[in-house]
Structures are given as structure tokens and as C-alpha cells.
N, C-alpha and C positions, 0 to 999 in steps of 0.2 A: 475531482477532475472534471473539467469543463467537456461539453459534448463535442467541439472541434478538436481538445486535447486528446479524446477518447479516438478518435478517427483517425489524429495523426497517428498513434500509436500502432494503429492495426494496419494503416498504411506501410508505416515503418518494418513491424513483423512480413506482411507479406513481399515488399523489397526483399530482407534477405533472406527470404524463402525463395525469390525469384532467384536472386543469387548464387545460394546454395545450391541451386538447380541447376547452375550452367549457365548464368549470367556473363556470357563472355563479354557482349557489347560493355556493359558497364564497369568488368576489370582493365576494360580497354580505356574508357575514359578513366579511370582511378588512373592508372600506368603514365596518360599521359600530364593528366594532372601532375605526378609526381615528378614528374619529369624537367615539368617546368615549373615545379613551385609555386604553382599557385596559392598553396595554402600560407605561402611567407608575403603573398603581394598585397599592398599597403590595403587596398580597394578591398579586396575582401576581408580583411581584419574591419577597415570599416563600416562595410555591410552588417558583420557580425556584432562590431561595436569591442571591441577589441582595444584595451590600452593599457599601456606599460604599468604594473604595480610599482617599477623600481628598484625589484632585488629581479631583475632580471627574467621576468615572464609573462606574460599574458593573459588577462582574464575578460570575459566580459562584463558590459555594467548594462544590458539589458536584463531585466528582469518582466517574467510572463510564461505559461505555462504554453510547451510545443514550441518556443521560438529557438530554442536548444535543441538539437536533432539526437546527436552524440552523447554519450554518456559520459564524455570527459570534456566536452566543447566549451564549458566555461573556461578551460581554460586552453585545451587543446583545435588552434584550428587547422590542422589538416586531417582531427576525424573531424572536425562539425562538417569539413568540406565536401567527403567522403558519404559522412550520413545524408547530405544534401541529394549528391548525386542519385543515392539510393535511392532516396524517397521518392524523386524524379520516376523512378522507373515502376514503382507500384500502381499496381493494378487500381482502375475506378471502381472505386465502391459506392452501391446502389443507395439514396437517399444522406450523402454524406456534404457535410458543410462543405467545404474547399478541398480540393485534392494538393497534395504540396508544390504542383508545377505554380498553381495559384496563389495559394497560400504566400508565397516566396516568389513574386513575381519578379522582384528588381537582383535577387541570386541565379534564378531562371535565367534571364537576360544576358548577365553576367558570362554567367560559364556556360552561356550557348554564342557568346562570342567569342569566348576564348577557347572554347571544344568545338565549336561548331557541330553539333545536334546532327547526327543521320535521323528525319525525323520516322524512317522506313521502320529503325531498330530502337527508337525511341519514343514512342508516340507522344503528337504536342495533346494534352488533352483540353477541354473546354473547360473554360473561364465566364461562366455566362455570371456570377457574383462580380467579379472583379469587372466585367466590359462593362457592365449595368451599372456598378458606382463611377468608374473612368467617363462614361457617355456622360451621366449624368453631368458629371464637374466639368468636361469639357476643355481643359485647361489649354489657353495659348498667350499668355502669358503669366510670369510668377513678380510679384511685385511686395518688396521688401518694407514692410510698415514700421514705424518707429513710434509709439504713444508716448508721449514727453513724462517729465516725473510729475507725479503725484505724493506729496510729502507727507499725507494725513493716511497713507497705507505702506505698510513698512514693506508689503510684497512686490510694491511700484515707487520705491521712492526716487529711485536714480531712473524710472522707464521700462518699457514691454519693449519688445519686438516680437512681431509675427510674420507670416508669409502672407499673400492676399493672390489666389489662383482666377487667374481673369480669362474672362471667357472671349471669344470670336465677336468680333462687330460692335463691341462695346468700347467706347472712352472713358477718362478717367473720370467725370460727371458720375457715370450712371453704371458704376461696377458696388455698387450697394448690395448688390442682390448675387453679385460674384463669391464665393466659397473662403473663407481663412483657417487658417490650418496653424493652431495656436499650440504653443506647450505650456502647462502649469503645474503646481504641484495640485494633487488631488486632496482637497480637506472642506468643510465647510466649518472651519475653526472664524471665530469673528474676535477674538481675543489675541489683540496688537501683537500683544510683550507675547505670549506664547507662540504665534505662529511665527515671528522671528526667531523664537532660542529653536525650536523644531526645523526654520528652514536653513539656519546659521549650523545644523548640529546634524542634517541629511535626516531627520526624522518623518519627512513624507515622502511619498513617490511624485513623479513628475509623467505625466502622460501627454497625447498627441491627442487634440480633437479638432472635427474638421465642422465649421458650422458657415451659418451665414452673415456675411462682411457686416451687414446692418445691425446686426446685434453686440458686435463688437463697436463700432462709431457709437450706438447710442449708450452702451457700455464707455468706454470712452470721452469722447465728444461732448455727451450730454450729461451723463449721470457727474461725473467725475471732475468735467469742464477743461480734460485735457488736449491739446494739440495734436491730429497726428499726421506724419510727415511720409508720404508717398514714396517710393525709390523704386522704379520699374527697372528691373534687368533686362539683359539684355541677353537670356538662357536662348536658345536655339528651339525649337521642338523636341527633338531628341535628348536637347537633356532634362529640358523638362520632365520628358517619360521618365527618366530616371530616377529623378525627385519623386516623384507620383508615385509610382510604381515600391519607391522603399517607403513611405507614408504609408501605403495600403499595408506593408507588413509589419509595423508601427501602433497597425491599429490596436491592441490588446496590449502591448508592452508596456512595459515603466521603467522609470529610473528612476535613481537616486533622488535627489531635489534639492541642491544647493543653495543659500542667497546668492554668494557671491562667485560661484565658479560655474558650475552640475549646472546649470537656472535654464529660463525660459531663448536667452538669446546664445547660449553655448550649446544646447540642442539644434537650433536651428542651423548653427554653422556646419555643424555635422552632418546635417541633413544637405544641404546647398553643396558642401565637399563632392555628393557623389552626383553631381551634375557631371563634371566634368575631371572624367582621372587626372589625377596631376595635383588637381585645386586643393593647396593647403588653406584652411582658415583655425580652425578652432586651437590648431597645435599654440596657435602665437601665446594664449594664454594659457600661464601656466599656474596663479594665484589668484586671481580672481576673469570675470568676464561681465565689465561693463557694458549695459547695450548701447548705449551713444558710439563704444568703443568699437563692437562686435559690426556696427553698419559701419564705422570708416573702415573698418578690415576688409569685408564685403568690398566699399565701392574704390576700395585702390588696386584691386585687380585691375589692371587695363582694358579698357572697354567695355566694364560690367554695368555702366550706367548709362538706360536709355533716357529717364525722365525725370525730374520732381513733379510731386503738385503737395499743397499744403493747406488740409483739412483743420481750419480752425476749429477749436473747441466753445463749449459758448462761454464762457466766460469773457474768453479773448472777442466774440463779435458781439457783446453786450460791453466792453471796454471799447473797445473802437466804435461804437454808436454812440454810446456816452459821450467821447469827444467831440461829438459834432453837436452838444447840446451845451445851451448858455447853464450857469447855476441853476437860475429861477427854472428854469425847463429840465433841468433834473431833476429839481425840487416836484413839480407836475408830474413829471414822468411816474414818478415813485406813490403819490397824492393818487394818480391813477390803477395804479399799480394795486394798492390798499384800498384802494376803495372809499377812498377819503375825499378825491372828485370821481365826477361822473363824466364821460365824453363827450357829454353834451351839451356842458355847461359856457357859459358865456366867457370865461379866461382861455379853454379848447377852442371853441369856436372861433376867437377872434387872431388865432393864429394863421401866419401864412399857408396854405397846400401843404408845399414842403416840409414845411416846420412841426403843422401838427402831423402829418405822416409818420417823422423822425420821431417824435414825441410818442405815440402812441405805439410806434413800433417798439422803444424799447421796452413801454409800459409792459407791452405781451413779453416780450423778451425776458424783464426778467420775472415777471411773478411765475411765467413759465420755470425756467430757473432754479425759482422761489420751490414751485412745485417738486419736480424733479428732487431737490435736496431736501424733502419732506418738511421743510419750514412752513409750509401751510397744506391744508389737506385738498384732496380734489373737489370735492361737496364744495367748499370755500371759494374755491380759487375758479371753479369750473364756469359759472356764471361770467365770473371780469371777464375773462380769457376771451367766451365767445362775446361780450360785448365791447372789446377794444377788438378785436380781429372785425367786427360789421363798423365799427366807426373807423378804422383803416380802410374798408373794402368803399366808405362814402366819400373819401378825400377825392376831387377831382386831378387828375392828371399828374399823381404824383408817382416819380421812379421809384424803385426799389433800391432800399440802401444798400449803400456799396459792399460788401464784403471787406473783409482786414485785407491788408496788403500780405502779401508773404515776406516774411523777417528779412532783412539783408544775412545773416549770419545760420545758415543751417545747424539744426543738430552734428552732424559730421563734419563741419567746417570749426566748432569750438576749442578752444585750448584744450588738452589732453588732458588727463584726470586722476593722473599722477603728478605730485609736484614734490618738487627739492628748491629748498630756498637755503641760500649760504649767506652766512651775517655777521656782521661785526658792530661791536657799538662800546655801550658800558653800559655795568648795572652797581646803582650806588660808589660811583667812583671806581669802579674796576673795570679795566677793559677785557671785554670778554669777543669770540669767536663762537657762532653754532652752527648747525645744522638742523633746519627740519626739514625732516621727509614727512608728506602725506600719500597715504596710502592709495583712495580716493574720495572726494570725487569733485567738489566744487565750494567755496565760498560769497562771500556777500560781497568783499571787493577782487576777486577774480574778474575778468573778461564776461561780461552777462550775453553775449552775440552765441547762442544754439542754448541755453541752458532755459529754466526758470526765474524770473526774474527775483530777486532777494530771499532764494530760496538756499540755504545752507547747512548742504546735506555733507558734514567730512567723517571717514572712516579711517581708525586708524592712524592717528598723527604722534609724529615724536623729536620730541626737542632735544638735544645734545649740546653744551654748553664747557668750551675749555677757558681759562679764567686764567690772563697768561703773568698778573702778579705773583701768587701764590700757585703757578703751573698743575690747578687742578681741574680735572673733567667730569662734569656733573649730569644727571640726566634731568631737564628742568619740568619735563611733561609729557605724560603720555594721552592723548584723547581716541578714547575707542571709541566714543562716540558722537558726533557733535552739529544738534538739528536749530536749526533757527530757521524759523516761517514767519517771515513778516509781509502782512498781507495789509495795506491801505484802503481805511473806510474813505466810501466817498457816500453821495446825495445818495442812491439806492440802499446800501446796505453797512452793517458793522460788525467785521470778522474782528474775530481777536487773533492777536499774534499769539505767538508760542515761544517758546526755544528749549532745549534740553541738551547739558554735557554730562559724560559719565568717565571716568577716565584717574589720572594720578598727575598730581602739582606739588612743586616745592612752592612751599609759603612761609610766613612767616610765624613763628611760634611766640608763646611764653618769654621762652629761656633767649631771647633775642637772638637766634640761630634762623637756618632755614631748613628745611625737613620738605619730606614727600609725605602728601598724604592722600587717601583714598577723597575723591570728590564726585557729590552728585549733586548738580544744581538743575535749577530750570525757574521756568515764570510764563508770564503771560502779560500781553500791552497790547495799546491802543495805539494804531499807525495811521497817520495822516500823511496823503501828499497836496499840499497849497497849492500845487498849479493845476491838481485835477486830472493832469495827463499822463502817458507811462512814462519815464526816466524822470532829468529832475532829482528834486528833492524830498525827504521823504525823513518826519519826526514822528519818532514811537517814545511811549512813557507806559511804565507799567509797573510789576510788582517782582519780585525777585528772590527764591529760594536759596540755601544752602544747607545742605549738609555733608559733613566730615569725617572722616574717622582715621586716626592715627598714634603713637602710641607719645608722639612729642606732643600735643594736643590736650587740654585740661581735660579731667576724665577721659582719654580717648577718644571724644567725640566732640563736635561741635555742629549748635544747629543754627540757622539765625535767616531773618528777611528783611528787607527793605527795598525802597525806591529803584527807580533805574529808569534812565532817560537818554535819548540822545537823538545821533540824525545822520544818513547817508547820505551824501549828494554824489550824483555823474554828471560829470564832467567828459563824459561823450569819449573822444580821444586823448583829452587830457588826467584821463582814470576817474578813478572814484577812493572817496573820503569818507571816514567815518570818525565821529567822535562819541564817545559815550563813560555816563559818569554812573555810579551807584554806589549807593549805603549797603551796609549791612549790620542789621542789630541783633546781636547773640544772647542766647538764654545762658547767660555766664557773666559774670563778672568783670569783661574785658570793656574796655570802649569800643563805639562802633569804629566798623572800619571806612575806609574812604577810598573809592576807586575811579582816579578816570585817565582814563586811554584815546590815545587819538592816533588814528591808521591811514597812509594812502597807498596808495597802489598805482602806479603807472604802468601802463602796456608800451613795450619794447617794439614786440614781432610777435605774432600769435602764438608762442607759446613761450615768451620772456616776459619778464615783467621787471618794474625795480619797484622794491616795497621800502617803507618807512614806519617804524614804529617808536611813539612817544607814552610812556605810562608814569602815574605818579600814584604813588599809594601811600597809605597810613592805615597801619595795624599793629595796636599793643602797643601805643604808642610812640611808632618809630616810623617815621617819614624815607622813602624809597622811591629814587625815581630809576626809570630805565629810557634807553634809545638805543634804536637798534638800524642799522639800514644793511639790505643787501639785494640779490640777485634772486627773483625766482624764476626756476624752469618747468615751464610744464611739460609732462610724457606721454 
């Protein structure tokens, strides 16, 4: 037992010693407490953290030692409301961490609004811990932050959100040094695949910490090279306190720690709920809680949004600097970068002001970068840095490069992250009817306006198929999983792509039937975009796994690899296209198989689309084409 748990405790015992002694003032507030039910009002359940199991009761999902007053309050709140009260009235003990007026500041509050506190027969006691952290932070505004996804960490693949507590006299420039107040689960686990089955299966806690905003940006911003997207509310003072006040009693707690429900932006909502009684948010979800999702929930309150501003990441203003450079001058750029020219040299030198400015500027930019993503060490890299930063600082009379522009298309303004597509077409001469739903979250030709660009993150999709010659209904695919990162070498540097599905497909067998079978594939390619710039067009080739298992399937299994090539183009408002072809050669006896697909996607209204699909396949020697066209909605 913790030394605050030990103090609550004896706090507690001497409450109902108080009590027992003739504690009439405090049977008086129990009395009227019960009178009006406080303990069934929504607000205090979610103070307490209180919500429905389902078979009809109440439990809490805070976990922490002394955050439970009551001895039945996990699941009973009108004694945790009761044990509240009590504690309230216990005597100050000499040398003790927080007394519980403190301890339970934003419950304090609460039921001295609703009881209104004689404070003659109830004494208010000192909080000189709580003023001292409260001064400290200062808070007069609460500003809603969104860090875009990150695909290469499964704890950020669809995005963060935090709060960002901003202080008096500061604008959105110079609030770095302003306070954030983040939730996450608590592990130092660095092993991908396990801290997803753990965060997918509530195997870690999720806690509150309150640190400073600069560490999260360079967290962020720099390590990471992600986006992140401002949203100032428009909280009042007072309910700020509010917010604040249940954070400080937050501070030691934990939860659960969900990926996709319990997570970092469905805490938050909970938190922001008790701004203002009334404010529903977190209820809306009741399956998962995307954060792109949980900020449109936030700003379609009416009148909850004072402001954007949008913190590029560097990747994105080492992309938007790069555009303003011819080839040969990336080419330079990078030559400087490496170390492979010098700033001094006579191809630098004979460049315009501007030009080598631009030049030199992205050189720092990216070996910086470079640094930061430990592709070269500091001892290395530390010397260029300061001698392209003094060959910038000699350029005469050159501005400072522009910053990115801000997206036309916000986070919160993207297609929704649920989607139903209805379809009709034929496969091999049959005309067939389906349905897929996706669970969430986004695709390569979706709507790319708030997302990541060719970043394809889907959860959970499933195909249904009615086949109205032979009037049967088949399920043609399930994908639980399905990641494709395709990232464009340009003159700087050369990422590889990625991609990985895990999930269940009817294919083609042996016995010339079509069967389901377990599939996990994935690969890695080389992605090119010709014009240099972001959108456009955009050719990946690369290498291409399979393996199978199923019981229609020679031996049960099947493993096999080959090529795989193809290309995306956007076409702005006129959608985006994809065509893509691959082999696959198996360690079996069959011939290879032959695959190629071709996809477009038109946007409607921001969250319709009409899709088109063309495939052609050969495997086991039987040629299969499909088309398909239909409707999709996003949710």
C-alpha cells in the first residue's frame, strides 16, 4: 500500500469515527443526497468512471489504489458517493500527502455545487499540493491536438490525440513550452506484433501524464516526421477547471488499454465530457474509437471550435522544400548532405542567393532527418550540420523558406472510416450481387484530403457474395488485417515500401472448385514518383510473398513468391486508379499463377464514392476474370 493510500485510509477510519460520534451535519448532506439522487446522476458516474457491463449494473473501469472510497464502489455509486462525503469531513492529519477535499478535487467541486458546503460545519481545508501544480500549469486554454498516423508503429497507426493546456499571453507560435496531458498504455515493450496482440486483448494499463508540449512535437514532428493538427476550443474558464481539476485526480489511476475502443482518444473524450454537464462524446462509440473520429465528435458540438493551426512534421517541410528544387539541385542538395560536396565549392558558389539558400537549407534538413532516424550517427553528421548551417548564415540577403502550406482538407473534414460498398458485376460468367463492409479505416484509392497519403491502413473487412444463377451466398473474404506503405524514393533518399494482409479468401484450388483459405501474404518494393512532387503519379515493383493453408489446398498448405508491379495515379477530382499485376511461384507442382487487377475509385460527395473493379487471374490452369461496379459509403 502506497503512503497516500495509507493516509487515505486513516482519513477514512477517522470520518466514521467522526460520524459515529454525532456527525449530524454530514447525515444531513447523505439525506439530501438521497433525496435527489445524486448517486444515479450521469456526471457522477462519470466522475467515478462508471459504465454499463450490459447485464444490467455498473462497475468502474478506473483502476488505482484509494481512488475507490467505498468498499462496494466498484460497483456501487451511491456508497462510493457517500464514502466521498465522509472523507470530506475527516479530520487534517499532520505530515500527510493530500487530504481527500484535495485528493478529489473535481468530486469536491461537484457535490459542493450540488450540496452547497456550510463551510462553518464543514471545513474547506488547504490544498497547497494541488494550487502549486494548478499555478504552476496555469491553464486558459485547452487545445485539442491530433498527430496524424504513423504506419511503422502499430500504437499510432490510424494517430494520437492529446490535450495541449495553454497558458495566458501566449499564441499558437510559442505555446511549446505549454503543458500536454497525454494518455497511453504504460509498457516499454519495443516488439511490434506483441504490443498489438496485448493492446488488441487489454493486456496493458493506460494512464494520464502531464509533461511538456516540446517533447511531444519533437516526439512527433521530428522523430517520427508526423503532422500535427491544432484545434483550440472554445472551453470557458470554468470548465476548464473542471477538466483540470479531474486530471489532478487521474494522476495515479489506470485503465484498461485498448487498441481500438479503451485507447488514448476515448479517454480523452471522457475527460472533455466533464467540462460541461450535459456534453455527451465518448458514448457515440460503442466498437471501436478512431482518433480522426473522436476530433470530428469533439468539433461538431456547436461552437466548440475557436481555431486551427497546422504543425507540419519534417518530413512534410523537407518534401515541400524539395519542390522548390530543380533535379540537378537535389541531386547537390543530398552531395551536400553526404558529404560528398563541400559548401564551398565552385558548383555552390556559382549558384543564385536564393537558390543556394534553398539548396543548403534542405541539405541541413535532411541529414538532420538523417540524424534524428539514426541513419547516421551524431560524431558523423555533427561537423556537415554546423558547416552547412555557417554556409546558410553567408548567403547574402536570402528569406527564409516558406513553410508548407496547410492541406485544403483537414483531419476532421476526411471521409469517415467506416465504409459499405454494394456491388454488382460478374465473376466468370456469373452475375453475382455483394456487400463489403470495412470496418475501418482508410485505403490507397479512398479520398486522400485529411489522411496519409498511400498509406493503407484497413481493419476488419468482409465480402458477401449472392450469385443469382445458382441463387447461392458465399462469403468471398474476410481481411483483419490489411497495411500497404508505399513511400516514393526521390534525389534524398530510398525507403522501401511495405505491405501485409492476414485474413481468409476464396481462391482457386486443385479440384477446379473455389474454397476459403487462411492467407498471409506481404512484400516489400521500390516506389517511384516521375514528377518529383506530392500527388500525380506514383510506380512501385517489388517482391511478393504468399502463404496458405487450407484443407482444399495440396498438402494443406501452400507457400510461394514472385514479382509484383504496378502504379497509382490521382486524378485530383477525377479519383484515383490503380493497376497492378503479380506472379506467384509455388513450391508445389502447380504452374505459376498470374494476377492482374485494375481499380478506380471516383468521389461523389465526401463520403460517396463509385468504385470499379476489373481482375483477371490464372491459377491451376484456369483463366477467371471478374468486374465488379458499385456504390461506396463512407460512415
Amino acid at each position: 500500500m502506497t503512503r497516500g493510500a495509507m493516509f487515505l485510509s486513516l482519513w477514512l477510519l477517522l470520518a466514521n469515527a467522526s460520524l459515529a460520534g454525532g456527525g449530524d451535519y454530514l447525515q444531513s448532506l447523505v439525506g439530501e443526497a438521497r433525496a435527489r439522487d445524486l448517486a444515479s446522476q450521469r456526471y457522477w458516474h462519470k466522475l467515478v468512471h462508471y459504465r454499463d457491463t450490459g447485464i444490467g449494473t455498473l462497475r468502474s473501469t478506473a483502476k488505482g489504489e484509494g481512488f475507490l472510497l467505498a468498499e462496494g464502489g466498484l460497483t456501487d455509486p451511491e456508497a462510493e458517493l457517500e464514502a466521498t462525503l465522509a472523507a470530506f469531513f475527516a479530520p487534517a492529519v499532520e505530515g500527510a500527502v493530500q487530504h481527500p477535499q484535495c485528493r478529489f478535487a473535481a468530486r469536491y467541486r461537484w457535490l459542493d455545487e450540488q450540496l452547497v458546503f456550510d463551510r462553518e460545519r464543514l471545513p474547506q481545508q488547504p490544498c497547497s499540493e494541488f494550487d502549486l501544480w494548478y499555478e504552476t500549469i496555469d491553464p486558459q486554454q485547452i487545445t485539442l491536438v491530433f498527430a496524424s498516423a504513423y504506419v511503422n508503429s502499430p500504437a499510432s497507426m490510424y494517430g494520437h490525440t492529446l490535450l495541449r493546456i495553454d497558458q495566458p499571453g501566449r499564441d499558437s507560435s510559442d505555446q511549446l513550452v505549454a503543458y500536454a496531458l497525454n494518455h497511453s498504455a504504460v509498457t516499454d515493450e519495443n516488439n511490434g506484433i506483441l504490443f498489438a496482440v496485448m493492446g488488441l486483448t487489454g493486456g496493458y494499463l493506460g494512464q494520464f501524464t502531464l509533461l511538456p508540449y516540446y517533447d511531444k512535437v519533437k516526439e512527433y514532428n521530428d522523430l517520427e516526421s508526423r503532422d500535427l493538427w491544432e484545434y483550440e476550443l472554445t472551453l470557458t474558464r470554468d470548465e476548464i477547471d473542471r477538466v483540470m481539476r479531474h486530471a489532478w485526480e487521474l494522476s495515479e489511476v489506470g485503465f484498461r488499454y485498448y487498441f481500438f475502443l479503451q485507447n488514448c482518444s476515448y479517454r480523452l473524450l471522457e475527460l472533455l465530457e466533464l467540462a460541461r454537464p450535459g456534453l455527451e462524446l465518448a458514448g457515440a462509440f460503442r466498437v471501436w474509437a478512431i482518433p480522426t473520429d473522436t476530433v470530428r465528435e469533439v468539433l461538431e458540438t456547436e461552437g466548440m471550435l475557436a481555431a486551427v493551426h497546422f504543425r507540419p512534421g519534417a518530413a512534410t517541410v523537407l518534401r515541400h522544400h524539395l519542390g522548390t528544387l530543380t533535379r540537378r539541385q537535389r541531386v547537390l542538395a543530398r552531395e551536400l548532405a553526404h558529404g560528398e560536396t563541400d559548401p564551398d565549392e565552385a558548383e555552390v558558389a556559382a549558384l543564385e542567393p536564393e537558390v543556394r539558400a534553398r539548396v543548403l537549407q534542405v541539405a541541413y534538413e535532411y541529414l538532420h532527418q538523417q540524424t534524428l532516424a539514426g541513419d547516421t550517427t551524431e560524431e558523423l553528421a555533427a561537423p556537415r550540420l554546423l558547416s552547412l548551417l555557417v554556409a546558410r548564415s553567408r548567403v547574402p540577403f536570402s528569406e527564409p523558406l516558406e513553410p508548407p502550406p496547410m492541406p485544403e482538407v483537414r483531419p476532421d473534414q476526411g471521409h469517415g472510416t467506416s465504409r459499405v460498398a454494394i456491388e454488382g458485376g460478374g465473376f466468370d460468367g456469373q452475375p453475382f450481387a455483394s456487400v463489403r463492409i470495412r470496418g475501418v479505416y482508410h485505403d490507397q484509392l479512398d479520398p486522400q484530403g485529411g489522411f496519409q497519403e498511400n498509406a493503407q491502413i484497413n481493419f476488419l473487412e468482409v465480402e458477401v457474395r449472392r450469385f443469382f444463377d445458382d441463387e447461392t451466398t458465399q462469403l468471398e473474404r474476410v481481411d483483419l488485417i490489411d497495411l500497404n506503405s508505399l513511400t516514393p524514393r526521390d534525389a534524398l533518399s530510398s525507403p522501401m515500401s511495405w505491405n501485409v494482409r492476414f485474413g481468409l479468401e476464396r481462391q482457386r484450388t486443385p479440384d477446379a472448385g473455389r474454397h476459403i483459405v487462411t492467407l498471409l501474404e506481404g512484400g516489400s518494393s521500390w516506389a517511384y514518383r516521375p514528377s518529383g512532387q506530392v500527388g500525380g503519379t506514383i510506380l512501385y515493383a517489388g517482391l511478393q510473398s504468399s502463404l496458405q493453408f487450407g484443407d482444399d489446398l495440396p498438402r494443406s498448405w501452400r507457400i510461394g513468391a514472385g514479382p509484383r508491379a504496378g502504379l497509382i495515379a490521382d486524378w485530383n477530382r477525377l479519383g484515383r486508379f490503380k493497376l497492378e499485376g503479380q506472379s506467384l511461384w509455388h513450391l508445389d507442382e502447380s504452374r505459376p499463377e498470374w494476377l492482374l487487377s485494375l481499380e478506380y475509385r471516383l468521389p461523389l460527395t465526401p463520403n460517396t464514392a463509385l468504385g470499379v473493379r476489373v481482375r483477371h487471374e490464372e491459377a491451376f490452369g484456369i483463366d477467371t476474370d471478374e468486374v465488379a461496379v458499385g456504390l461506396l459509403i463512407y460512415l
